[in-house]
N, C-alpha and C positions, 0 to 999 in steps of 0.2 A: 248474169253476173256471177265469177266464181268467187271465191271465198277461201283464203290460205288457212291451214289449219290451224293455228292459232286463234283466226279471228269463230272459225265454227267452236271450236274448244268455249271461248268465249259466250259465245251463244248459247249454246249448252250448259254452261254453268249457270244463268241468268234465268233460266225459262221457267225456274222454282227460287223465288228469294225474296226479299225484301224491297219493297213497295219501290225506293230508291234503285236497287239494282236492276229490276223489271226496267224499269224505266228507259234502262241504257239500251238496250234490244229494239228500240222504237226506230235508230236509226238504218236498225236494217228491214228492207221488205219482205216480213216474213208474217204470217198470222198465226195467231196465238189463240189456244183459247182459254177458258177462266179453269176449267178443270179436265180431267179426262181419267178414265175408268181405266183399272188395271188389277184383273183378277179376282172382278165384281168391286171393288174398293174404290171410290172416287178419292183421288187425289186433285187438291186445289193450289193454285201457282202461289201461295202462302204457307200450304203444309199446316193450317188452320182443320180441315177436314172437316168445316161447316157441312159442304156439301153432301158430303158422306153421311153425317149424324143427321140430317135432315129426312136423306135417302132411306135410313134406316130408323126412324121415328116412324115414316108416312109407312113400311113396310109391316115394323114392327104393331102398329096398331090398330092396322087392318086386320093382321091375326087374332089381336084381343078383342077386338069388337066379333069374329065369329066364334070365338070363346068363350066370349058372353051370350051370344044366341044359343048355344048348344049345354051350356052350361047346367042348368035344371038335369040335363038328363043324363047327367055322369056326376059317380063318386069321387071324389076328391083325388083318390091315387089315381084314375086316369087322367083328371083335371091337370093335375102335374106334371105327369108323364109329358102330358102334349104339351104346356108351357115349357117342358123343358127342350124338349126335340124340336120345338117350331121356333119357338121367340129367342128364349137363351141363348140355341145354336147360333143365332142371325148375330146378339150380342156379343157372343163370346169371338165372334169371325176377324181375326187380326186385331183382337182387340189389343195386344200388345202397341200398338201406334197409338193409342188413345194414354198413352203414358204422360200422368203428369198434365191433366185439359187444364184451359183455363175452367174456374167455376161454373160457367154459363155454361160450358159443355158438357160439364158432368153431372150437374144436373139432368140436363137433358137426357142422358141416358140414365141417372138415375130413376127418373119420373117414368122410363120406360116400364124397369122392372118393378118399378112399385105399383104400377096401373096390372100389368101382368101376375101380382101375388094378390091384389083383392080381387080380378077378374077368378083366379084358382079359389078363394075363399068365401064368393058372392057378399064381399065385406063394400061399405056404403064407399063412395067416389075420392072422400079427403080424409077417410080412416087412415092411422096411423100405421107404420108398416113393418116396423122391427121386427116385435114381434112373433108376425107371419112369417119374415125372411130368417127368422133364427127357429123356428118351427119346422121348417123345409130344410135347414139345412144351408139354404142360398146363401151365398158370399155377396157382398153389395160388390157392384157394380168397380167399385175403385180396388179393391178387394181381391176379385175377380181377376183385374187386369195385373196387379204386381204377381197371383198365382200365378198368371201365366209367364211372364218375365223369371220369376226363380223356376219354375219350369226347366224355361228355355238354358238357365244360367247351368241349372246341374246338368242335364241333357249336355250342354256343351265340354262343359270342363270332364264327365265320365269320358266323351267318346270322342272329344275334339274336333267334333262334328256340329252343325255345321262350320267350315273350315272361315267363312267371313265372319262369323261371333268368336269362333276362337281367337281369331285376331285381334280383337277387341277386349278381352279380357285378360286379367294378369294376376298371379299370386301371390299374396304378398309374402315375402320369406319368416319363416315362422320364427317364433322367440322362443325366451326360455320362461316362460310362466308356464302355469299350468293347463292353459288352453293354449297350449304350441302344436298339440295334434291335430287342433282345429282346418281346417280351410278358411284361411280371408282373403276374400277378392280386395287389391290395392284398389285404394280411390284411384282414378285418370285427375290428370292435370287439368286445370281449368285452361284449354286453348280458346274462348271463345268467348266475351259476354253477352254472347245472342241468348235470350231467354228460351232460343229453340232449342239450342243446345241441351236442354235440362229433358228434353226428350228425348234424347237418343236413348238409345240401347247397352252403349258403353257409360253413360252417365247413371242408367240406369241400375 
């Protein structure tokens, strides 16, 4: 059976959305599945990215459990070293999508890096963690993720690269106060009251 392009446009628009919209896709013979991998990053047909943080818990904690084994026989500055190269890197991976979780998911990733700073300090299972993470230096986890978003924000506005976030981004024209030399990104307009919306990138 062909399919005018419209009605594919259609399809394609539906194949990531709300629970409602999925729905409409039903009438055509097409299989679907709940998530699919794209540049190691599981993307779920809600853009919830359960699956991913799941993916990357069972990963990430594999490495602290051999962290823990090896741990007696390393000082502290290689302890870190390695939680920073092995686990961090795995958190920090696109962390810019994890913008704005609901609290069950940032948790989630928080509890990563908190089990990851007492595996580096041979500190007891439900010790506190600040502390330690202000001791290293570590950004928490939420932290972490808006660093990399201004990041991306200056990166963009220096070099206008990449050319789809420059898109997205706007100046706002300067005033006459005394912070007129400043740079101020305009808010965007509220087009949307999807609470997904608050994750984008231009919202952001």
């Amino acid at each position: 059976m062909l399919y005018s392009r419209t009605e594919i446009l259609v399809i394609l628009n539906y194949l990531i959305g709300l629970k409602q919209q999925l729905a409409k896709i039903q009438n055509y013979p097409l299989s679907t599945t709940h998530s699919a991998c794209n540049l190691s990053f599981s993307f779920d047909e809600h853009l919830s990215f359960s699956d991913q943080i799941t993916a990357l818990s069972k990963s990430c904690n594999f490495h602290i459990r051999q962290l823990h084994c090896i741990r007696p026989f390393l000082d502290i500055k290689t302890a870190s070293t390695i939680a920073t190269s092995i686990v961090h890197s795995k958190l920090d991976y696109c962390n810019s999508l994890y913008y704005n979780p609901p609290n069950s998911q940032q948790s989630r990733l928080q509890h990563i890096q908190n089990s990851l700073a007492r595996a580096v300090v041979k500190a007891p299972k439900f010790s506190h963690t600040t502390h330690i993470l202000k001791s290293f230096h570590w950004l928490k986890v939420n932290e972490r993720i808006e660093y990399k978003i201004l990041s991306l924000t200056y990166k963009t506005l220096s070099t206008a690269q990449p050319a789809y976030l420059h898109n997205l981004t706007s100046v706002q024209p300067p005033g006459r106060t005394c912070s007129s030399s400043l740079i101020t990104i305009a808010r965007p307009p509220s087009s949307s009251s999807l609470k997904i919306t608050d994750c984008s990138f231009r919202y952001a």
